[in-house]
C-alpha positions as a LaTeX table, in Angstrom:
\begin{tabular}{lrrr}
\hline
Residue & $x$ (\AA) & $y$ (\AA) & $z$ (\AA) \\
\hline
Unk1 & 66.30 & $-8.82$ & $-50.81$ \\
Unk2 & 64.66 & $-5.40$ & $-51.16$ \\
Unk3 & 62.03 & $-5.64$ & $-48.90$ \\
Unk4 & 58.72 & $-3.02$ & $-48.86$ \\
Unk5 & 58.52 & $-0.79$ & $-46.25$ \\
Unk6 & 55.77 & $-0.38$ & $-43.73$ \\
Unk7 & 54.89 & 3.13 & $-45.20$ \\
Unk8 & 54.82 & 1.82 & $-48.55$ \\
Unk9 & 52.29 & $-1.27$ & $-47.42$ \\
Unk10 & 50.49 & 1.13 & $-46.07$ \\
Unk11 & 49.73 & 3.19 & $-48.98$ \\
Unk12 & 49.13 & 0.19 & $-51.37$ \\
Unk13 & 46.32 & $-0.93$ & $-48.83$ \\
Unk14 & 44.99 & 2.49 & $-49.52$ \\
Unk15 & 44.99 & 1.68 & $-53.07$ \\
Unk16 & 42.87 & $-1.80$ & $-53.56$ \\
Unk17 & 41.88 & $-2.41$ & $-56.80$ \\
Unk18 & 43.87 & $-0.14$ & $-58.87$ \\
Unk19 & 44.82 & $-2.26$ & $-61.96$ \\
Unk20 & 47.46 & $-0.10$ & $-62.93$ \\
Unk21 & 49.01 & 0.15 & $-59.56$ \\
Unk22 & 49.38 & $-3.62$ & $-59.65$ \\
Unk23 & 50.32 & $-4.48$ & $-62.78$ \\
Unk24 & 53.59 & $-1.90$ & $-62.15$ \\
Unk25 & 54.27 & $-3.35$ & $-59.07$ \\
Unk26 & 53.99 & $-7.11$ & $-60.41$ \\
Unk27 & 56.45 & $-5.77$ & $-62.83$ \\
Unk28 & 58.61 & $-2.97$ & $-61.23$ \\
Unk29 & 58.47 & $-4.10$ & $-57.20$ \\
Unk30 & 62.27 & $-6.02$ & $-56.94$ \\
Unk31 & 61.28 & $-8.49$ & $-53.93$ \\
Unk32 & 58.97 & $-10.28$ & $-56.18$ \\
Unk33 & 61.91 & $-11.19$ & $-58.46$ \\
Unk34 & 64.61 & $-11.56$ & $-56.31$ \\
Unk35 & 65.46 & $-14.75$ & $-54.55$ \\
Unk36 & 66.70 & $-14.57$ & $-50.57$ \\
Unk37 & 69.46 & $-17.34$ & $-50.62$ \\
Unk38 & 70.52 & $-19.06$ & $-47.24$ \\
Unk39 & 73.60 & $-20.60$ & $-46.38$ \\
Unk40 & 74.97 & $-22.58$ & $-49.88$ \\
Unk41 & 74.36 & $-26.29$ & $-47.80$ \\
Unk42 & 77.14 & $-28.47$ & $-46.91$ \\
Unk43 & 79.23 & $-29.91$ & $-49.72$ \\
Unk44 & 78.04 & $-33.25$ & $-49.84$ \\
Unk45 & 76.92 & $-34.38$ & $-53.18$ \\
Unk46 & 73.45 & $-36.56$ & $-53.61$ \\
Unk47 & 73.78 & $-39.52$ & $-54.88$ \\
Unk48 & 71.89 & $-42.79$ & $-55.38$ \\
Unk49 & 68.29 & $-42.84$ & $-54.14$ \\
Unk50 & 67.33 & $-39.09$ & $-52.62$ \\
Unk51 & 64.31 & $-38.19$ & $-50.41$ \\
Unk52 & 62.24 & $-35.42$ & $-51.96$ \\
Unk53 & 59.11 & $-34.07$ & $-50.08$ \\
Unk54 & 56.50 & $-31.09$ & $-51.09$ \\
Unk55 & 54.57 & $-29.43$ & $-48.42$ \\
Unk56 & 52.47 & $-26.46$ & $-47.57$ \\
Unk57 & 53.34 & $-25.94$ & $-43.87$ \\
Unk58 & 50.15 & $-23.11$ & $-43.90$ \\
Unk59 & 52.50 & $-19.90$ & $-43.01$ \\
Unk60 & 55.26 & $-22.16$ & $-40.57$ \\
Unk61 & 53.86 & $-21.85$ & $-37.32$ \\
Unk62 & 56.07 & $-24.03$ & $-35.53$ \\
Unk63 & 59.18 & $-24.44$ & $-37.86$ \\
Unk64 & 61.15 & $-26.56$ & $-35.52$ \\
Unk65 & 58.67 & $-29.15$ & $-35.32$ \\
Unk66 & 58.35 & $-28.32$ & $-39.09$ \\
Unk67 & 61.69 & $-29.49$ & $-39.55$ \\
Unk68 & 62.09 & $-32.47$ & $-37.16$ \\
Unk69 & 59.19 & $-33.58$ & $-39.13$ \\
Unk70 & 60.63 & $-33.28$ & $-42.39$ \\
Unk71 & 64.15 & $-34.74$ & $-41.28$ \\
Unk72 & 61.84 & $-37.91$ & $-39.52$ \\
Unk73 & 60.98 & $-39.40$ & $-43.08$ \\
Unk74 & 65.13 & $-38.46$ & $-44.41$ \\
Unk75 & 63.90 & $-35.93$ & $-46.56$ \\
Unk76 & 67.50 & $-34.51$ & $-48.20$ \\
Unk77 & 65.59 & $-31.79$ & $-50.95$ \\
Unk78 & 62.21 & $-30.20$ & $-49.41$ \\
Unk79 & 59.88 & $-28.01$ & $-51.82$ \\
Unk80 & 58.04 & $-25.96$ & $-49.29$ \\
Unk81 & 54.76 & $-23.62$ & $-50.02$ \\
Unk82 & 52.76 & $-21.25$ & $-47.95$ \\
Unk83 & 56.33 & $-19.88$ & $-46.28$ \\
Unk84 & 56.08 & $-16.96$ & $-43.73$ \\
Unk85 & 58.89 & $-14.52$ & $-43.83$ \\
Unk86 & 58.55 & $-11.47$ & $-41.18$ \\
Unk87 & 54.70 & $-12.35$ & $-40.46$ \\
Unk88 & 53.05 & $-11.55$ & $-37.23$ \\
Unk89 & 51.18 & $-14.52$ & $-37.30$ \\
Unk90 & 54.33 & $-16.43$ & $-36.78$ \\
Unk91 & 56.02 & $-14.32$ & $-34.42$ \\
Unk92 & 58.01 & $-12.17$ & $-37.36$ \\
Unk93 & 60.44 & $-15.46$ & $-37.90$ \\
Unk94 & 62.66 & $-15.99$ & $-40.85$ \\
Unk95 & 60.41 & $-19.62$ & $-41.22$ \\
Unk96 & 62.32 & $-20.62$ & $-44.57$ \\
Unk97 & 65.50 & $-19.94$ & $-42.53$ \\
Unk98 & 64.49 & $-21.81$ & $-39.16$ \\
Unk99 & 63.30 & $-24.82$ & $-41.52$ \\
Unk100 & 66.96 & $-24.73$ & $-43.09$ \\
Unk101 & 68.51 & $-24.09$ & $-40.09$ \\
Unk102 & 66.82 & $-27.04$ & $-38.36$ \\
Unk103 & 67.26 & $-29.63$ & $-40.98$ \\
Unk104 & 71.01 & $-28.77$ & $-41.58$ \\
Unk105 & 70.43 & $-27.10$ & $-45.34$ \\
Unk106 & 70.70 & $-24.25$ & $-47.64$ \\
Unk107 & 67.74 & $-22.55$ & $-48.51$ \\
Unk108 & 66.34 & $-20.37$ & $-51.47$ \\
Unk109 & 62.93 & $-17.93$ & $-51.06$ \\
Unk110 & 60.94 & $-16.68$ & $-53.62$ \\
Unk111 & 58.19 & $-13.83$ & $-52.43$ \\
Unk112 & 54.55 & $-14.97$ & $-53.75$ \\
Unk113 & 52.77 & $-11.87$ & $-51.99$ \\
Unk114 & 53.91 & $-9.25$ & $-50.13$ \\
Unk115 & 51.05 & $-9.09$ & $-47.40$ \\
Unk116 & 48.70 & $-5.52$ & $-46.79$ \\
Unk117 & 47.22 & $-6.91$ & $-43.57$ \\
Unk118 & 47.81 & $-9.84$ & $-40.94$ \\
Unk119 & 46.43 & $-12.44$ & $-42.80$ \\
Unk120 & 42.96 & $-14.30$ & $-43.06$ \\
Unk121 & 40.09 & $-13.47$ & $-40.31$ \\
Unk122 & 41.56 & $-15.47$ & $-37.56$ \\
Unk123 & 44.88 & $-14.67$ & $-38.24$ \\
Unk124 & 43.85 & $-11.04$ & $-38.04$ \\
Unk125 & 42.08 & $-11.46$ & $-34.52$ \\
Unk126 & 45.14 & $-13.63$ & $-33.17$ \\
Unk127 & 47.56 & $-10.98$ & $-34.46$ \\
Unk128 & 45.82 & $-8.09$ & $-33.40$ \\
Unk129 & 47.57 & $-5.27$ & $-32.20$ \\
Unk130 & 50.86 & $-6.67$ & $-33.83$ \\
Unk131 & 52.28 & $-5.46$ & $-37.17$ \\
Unk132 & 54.44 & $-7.10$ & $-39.62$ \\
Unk133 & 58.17 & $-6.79$ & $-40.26$ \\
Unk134 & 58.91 & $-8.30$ & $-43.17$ \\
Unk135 & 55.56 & $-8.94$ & $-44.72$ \\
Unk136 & 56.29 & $-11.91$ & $-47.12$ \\
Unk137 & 55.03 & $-14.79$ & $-47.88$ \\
Unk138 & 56.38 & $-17.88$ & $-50.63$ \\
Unk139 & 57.73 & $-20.76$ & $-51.80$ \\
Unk140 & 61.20 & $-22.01$ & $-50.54$ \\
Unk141 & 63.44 & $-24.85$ & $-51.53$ \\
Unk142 & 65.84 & $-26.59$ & $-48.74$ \\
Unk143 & 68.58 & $-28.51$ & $-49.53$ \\
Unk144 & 71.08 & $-30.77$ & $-47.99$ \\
Unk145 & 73.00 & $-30.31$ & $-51.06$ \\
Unk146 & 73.87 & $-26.77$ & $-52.50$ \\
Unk147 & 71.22 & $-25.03$ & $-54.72$ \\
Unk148 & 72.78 & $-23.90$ & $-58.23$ \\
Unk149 & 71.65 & $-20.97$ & $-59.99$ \\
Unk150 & 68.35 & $-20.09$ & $-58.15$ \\
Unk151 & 65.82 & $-18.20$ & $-59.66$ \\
Unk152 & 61.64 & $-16.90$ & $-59.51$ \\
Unk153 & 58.72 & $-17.48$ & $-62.37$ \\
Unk154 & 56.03 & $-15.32$ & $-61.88$ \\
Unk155 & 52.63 & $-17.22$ & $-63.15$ \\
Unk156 & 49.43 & $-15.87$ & $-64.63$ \\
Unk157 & 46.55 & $-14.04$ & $-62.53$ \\
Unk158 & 43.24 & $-13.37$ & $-63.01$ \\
Unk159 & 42.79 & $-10.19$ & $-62.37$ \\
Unk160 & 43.59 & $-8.48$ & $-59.81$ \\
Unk161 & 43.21 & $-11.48$ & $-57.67$ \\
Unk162 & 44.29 & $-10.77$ & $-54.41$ \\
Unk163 & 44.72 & $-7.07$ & $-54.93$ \\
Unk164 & 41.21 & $-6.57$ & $-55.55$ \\
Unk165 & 38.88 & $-3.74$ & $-53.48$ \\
Unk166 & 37.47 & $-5.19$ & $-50.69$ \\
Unk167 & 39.70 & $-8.45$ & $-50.59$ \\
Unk168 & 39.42 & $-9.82$ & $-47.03$ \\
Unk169 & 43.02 & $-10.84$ & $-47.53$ \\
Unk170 & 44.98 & $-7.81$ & $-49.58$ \\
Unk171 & 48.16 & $-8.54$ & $-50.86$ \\
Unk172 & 50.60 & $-7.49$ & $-53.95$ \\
Unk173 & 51.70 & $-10.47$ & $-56.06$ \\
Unk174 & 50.33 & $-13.58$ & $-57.24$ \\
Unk175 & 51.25 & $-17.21$ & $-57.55$ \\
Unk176 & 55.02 & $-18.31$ & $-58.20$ \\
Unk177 & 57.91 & $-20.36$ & $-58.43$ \\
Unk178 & 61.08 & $-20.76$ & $-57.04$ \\
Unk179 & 63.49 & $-22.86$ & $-59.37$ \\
Unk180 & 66.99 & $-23.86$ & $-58.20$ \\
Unk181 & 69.33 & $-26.76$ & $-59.96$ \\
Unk182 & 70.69 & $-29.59$ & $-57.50$ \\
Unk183 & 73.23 & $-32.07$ & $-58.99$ \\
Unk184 & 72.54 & $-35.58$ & $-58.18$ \\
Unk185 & 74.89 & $-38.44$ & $-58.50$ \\
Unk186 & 76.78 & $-35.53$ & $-60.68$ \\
Unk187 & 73.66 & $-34.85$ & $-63.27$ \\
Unk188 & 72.30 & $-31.47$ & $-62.88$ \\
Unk189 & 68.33 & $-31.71$ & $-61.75$ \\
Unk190 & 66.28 & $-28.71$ & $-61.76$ \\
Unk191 & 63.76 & $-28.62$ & $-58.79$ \\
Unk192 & 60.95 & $-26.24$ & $-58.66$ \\
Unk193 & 58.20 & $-25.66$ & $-55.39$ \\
Unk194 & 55.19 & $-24.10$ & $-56.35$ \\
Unk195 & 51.93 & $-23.06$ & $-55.66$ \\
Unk196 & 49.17 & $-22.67$ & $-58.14$ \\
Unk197 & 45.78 & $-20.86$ & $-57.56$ \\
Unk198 & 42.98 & $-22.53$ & $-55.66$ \\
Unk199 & 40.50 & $-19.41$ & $-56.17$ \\
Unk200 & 40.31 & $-20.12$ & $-59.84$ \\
Unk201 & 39.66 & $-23.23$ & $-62.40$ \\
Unk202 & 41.06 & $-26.12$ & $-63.81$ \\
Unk203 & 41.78 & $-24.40$ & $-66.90$ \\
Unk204 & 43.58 & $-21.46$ & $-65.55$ \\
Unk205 & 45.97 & $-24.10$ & $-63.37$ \\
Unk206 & 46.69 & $-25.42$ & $-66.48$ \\
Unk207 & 47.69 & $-22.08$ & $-67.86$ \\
Unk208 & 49.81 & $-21.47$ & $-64.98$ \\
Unk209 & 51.65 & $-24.76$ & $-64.98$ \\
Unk210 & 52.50 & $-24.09$ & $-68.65$ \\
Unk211 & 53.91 & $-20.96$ & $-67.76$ \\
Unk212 & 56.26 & $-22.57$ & $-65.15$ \\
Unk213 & 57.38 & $-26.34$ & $-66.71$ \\
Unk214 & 58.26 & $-23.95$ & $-70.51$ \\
Unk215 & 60.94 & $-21.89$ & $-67.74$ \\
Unk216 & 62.32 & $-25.58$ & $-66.22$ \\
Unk217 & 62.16 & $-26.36$ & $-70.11$ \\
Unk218 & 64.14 & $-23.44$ & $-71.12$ \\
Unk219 & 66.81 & $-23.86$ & $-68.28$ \\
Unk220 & 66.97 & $-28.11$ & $-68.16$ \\
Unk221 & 66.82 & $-28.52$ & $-71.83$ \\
Unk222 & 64.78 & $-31.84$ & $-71.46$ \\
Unk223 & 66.82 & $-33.09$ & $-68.59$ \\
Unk224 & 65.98 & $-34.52$ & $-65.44$ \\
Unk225 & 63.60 & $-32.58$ & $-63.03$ \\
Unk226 & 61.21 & $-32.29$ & $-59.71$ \\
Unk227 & 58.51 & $-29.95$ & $-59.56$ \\
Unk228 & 56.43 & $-30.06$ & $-56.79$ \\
Unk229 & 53.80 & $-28.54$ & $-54.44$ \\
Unk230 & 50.35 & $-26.96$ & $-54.31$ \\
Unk231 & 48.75 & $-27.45$ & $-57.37$ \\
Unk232 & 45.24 & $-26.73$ & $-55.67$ \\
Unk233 & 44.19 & $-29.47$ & $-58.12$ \\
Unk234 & 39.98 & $-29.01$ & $-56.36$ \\
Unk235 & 38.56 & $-31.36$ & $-59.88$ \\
Unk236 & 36.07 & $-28.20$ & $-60.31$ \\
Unk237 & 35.92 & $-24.52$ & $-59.76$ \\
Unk238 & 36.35 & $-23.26$ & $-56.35$ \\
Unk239 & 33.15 & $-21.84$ & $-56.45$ \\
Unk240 & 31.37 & $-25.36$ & $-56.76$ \\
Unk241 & 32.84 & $-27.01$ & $-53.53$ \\
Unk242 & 30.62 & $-24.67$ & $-51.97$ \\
Unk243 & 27.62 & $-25.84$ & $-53.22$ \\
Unk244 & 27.12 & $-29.22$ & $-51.12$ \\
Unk245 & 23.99 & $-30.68$ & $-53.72$ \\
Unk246 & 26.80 & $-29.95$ & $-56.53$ \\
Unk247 & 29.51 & $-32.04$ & $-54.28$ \\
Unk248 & 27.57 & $-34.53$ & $-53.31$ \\
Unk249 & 26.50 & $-35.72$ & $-56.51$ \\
Unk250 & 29.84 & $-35.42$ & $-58.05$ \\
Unk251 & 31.14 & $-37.78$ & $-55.13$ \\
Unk252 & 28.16 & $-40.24$ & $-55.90$ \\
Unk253 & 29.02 & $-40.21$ & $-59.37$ \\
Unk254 & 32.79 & $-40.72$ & $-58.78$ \\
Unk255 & 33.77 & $-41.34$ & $-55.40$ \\
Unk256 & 37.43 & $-40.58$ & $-56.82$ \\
Unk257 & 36.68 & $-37.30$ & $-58.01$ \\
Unk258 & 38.22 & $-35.10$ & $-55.81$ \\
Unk259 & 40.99 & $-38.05$ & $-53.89$ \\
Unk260 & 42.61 & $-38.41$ & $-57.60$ \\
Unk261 & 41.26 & $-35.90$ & $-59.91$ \\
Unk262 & 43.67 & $-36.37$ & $-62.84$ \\
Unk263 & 41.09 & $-36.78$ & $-64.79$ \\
Unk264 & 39.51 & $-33.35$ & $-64.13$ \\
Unk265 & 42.89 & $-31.20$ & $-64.20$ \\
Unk266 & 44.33 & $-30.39$ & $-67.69$ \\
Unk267 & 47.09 & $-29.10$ & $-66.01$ \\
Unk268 & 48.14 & $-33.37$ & $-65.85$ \\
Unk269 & 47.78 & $-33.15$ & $-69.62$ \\
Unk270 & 50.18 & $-30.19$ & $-69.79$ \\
Unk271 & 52.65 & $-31.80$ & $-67.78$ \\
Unk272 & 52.51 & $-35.19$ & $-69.69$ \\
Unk273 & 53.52 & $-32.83$ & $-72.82$ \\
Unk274 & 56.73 & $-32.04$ & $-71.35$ \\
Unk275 & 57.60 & $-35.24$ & $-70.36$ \\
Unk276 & 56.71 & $-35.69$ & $-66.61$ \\
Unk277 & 54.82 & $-38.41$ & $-64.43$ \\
Unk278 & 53.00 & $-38.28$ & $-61.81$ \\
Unk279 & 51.93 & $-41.99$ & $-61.22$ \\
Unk280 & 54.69 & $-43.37$ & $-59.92$ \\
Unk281 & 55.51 & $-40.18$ & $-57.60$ \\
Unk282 & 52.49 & $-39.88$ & $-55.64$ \\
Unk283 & 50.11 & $-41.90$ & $-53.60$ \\
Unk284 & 46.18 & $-41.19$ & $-54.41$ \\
Unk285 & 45.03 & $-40.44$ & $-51.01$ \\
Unk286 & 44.14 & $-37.13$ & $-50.00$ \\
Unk287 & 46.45 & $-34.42$ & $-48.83$ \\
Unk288 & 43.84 & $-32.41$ & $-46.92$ \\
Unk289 & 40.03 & $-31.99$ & $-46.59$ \\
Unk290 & 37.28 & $-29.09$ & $-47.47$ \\
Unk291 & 34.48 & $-28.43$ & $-45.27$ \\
Unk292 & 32.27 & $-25.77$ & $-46.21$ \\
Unk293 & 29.06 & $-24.62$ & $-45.03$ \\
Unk294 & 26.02 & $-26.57$ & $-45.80$ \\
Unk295 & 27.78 & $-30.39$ & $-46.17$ \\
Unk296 & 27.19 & $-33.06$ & $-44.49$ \\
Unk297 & 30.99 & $-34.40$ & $-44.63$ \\
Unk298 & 34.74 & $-33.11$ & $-44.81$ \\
Unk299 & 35.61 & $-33.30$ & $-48.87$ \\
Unk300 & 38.92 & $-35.36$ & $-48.79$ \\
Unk301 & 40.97 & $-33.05$ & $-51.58$ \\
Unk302 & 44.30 & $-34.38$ & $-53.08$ \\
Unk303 & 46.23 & $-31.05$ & $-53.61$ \\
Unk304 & 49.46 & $-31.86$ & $-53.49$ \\
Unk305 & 51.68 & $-33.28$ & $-55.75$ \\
Unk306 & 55.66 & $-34.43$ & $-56.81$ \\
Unk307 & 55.86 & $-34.33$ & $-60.87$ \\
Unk308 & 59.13 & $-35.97$ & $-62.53$ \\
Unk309 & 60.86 & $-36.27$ & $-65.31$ \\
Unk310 & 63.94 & $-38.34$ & $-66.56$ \\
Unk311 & 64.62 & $-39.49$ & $-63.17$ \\
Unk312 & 63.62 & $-42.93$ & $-61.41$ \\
Unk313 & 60.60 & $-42.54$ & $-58.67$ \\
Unk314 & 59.70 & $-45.44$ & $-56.11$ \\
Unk315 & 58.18 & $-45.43$ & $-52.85$ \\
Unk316 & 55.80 & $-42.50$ & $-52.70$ \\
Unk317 & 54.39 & $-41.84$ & $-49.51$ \\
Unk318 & 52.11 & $-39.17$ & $-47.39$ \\
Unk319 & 53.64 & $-37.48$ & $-44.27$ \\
Unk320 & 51.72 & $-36.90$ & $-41.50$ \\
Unk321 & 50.82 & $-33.15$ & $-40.72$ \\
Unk322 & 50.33 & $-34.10$ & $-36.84$ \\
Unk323 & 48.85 & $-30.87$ & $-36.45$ \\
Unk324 & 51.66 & $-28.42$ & $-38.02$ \\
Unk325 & 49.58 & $-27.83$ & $-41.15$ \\
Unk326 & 46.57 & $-28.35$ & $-43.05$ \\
Unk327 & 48.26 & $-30.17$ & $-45.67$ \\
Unk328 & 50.04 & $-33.45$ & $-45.63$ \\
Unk329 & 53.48 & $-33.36$ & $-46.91$ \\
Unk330 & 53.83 & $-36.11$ & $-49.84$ \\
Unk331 & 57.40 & $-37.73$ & $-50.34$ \\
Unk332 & 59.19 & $-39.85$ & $-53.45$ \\
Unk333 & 62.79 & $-41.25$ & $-53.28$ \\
Unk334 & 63.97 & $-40.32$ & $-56.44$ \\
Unk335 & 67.26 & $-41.52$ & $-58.75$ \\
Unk336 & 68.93 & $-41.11$ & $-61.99$ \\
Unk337 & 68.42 & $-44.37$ & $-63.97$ \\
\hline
\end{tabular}
């Protein structure tokens, strides 16, 4: 992968909020359409019922534990978001490479952002002093099995988004996905781990997950396949979960709102359109909780979600973040009928 270096971060920092400067380097920059494959995985085919689990593991602090988490509930295909990759913050690792490592897999990485800075305002004060090697961050896919063919989609921004003058957070890039096509029980499936935007609305997560399930259209030609991950699916605009009169009487209307907010996320009527289910892949509990200034309570948020098509889906569960994230992972065993 060809990675930016520290002199060039520097000077994009420099240059926040320069449309045009973005816009080439979404296009031009190679690291945000390259993939950095791992080891191919052992040879073992899937077959019969197979373990897949989503999670954002919030940058991979701890990727061991990470792992022996993942390989705890017999995960065999993980879709991972939020995937540090030569970030101070955790220690300059390789964390899509320690999660493969540790689980016995192949990997693939896709970059979502290359990172100006040391991340959010604690990360910044915990990292202080240190600087970044690698500076990415993105979406991975392990596998037990070998990956086939593994490949990025870049989805829609608004804006500058990240990139923007006087973001507290500056980065080049925007949200993504990596794509890669595991056989199981000798069908080809195409897998995809995402992350869509939460700093947006429902209808521009709807936008974005059009953008991604026409590529696994154009590629699986209707055939079986597993997209999963961060959808960020808030059942409002970002902006409202910080108004706690707003929150509060959306809960008291329906106390469901934001635990199972199908009903609030067109991006669920997108997906039906191509063919994938959600209902049978997914528990409706939350995967993680809001708390913003001003409420009286932690908003319980489901955000994260398995989507699948043409396959068989039983026995959807949540796993535990114990501490490693601020996300629960969700898991499906999956089969072809």
């Amino acid at each position: 992968m060809d990675i930016p270096t520290r002199a060039d971060r520097e000077g994009w920092a420099r240059r926040l909020g320069d449309e045009d400067l973005h816009r080439r380097l979404l296009e031009d920059l190679p690291c945000l359409h390259q993939v950095d494959q791992g080891p191919a995985g052992p040879a073992e085919p899937l077959s019969g019922w197979v373990r897949v689990a989503a999670w954002n593991i919030e940058r991979g602090r701890r990727p061991v534990e990470l792992a022996g988490r993942l390989r705890s509930c017999g995960a065999q295909l993980c879709l991972l978001s939020e995937v540090d990759v030569g970030m101070a913050r955790t220690r300059n690792e390789d964390v899509a490479g320690a999660i493969a490592t540790h689980t016995g897999s192949g990997h693939a990485f896709g970059v979502e952002f290359v990172e100006l800075g040391l991340g959010d305002e604690l990360e910044q004060r915990e990292a202080a002093g240190a600087e970044n090697e690698r500076a990415l961050h993105g979406n991975a896919i392990a596998s037990v099995a070998r990956l086939q063919n593994p490949s990025v989609v870049r989805l829609p921004d608004v804006g500058l988004g990240w990139f923007a003058a006087g973001s507290t957070q500056p980065r080049v890039g925007g949200r993504m996905a990596v794509l890669a096509t595991v056989p199981i029980d000798g069908v080809p499936v195409l897998v995809a781990s995402t992350h869509l935007e939460n700093r947006s609305d429902p209808a521009h997560r709807a936008e974005q997950l059009e953008v991604l399930l026409r590529a696994v259209e154009e590629r699986a030609d209707g055939g079986p396949a597993v997209v999963g991950g961060d959808l960020n699916t808030l059942g409002a605009r970002h902006t409202d979960l910080f108004d706690g009169a707003l929150v509060r009487s959306m809960r008291a209307a329906e106390p469901t709102r934001f635990s199972w907010p199908v009903a609030h996320e067109p991006l669920f009527d997108v997906a039906r359109s191509y063919g994938f289910e959600w209902t049978d892949a997914n528990v409706a509990a939350p995967t993680t909780e809001h708390d913003a200034d001003g409420l009286p309570d932690r908003v319980p948020l489901k955000l994260d979600w398995l989507l699948v098509r043409g396959l068989v889906a039983r026995r959807p569960a949540v796993l535990p973040a114990g501490g490693l994230s601020d996300h629960q992972g969700v898991t499906v065993g999956v089969r072809v009928p």
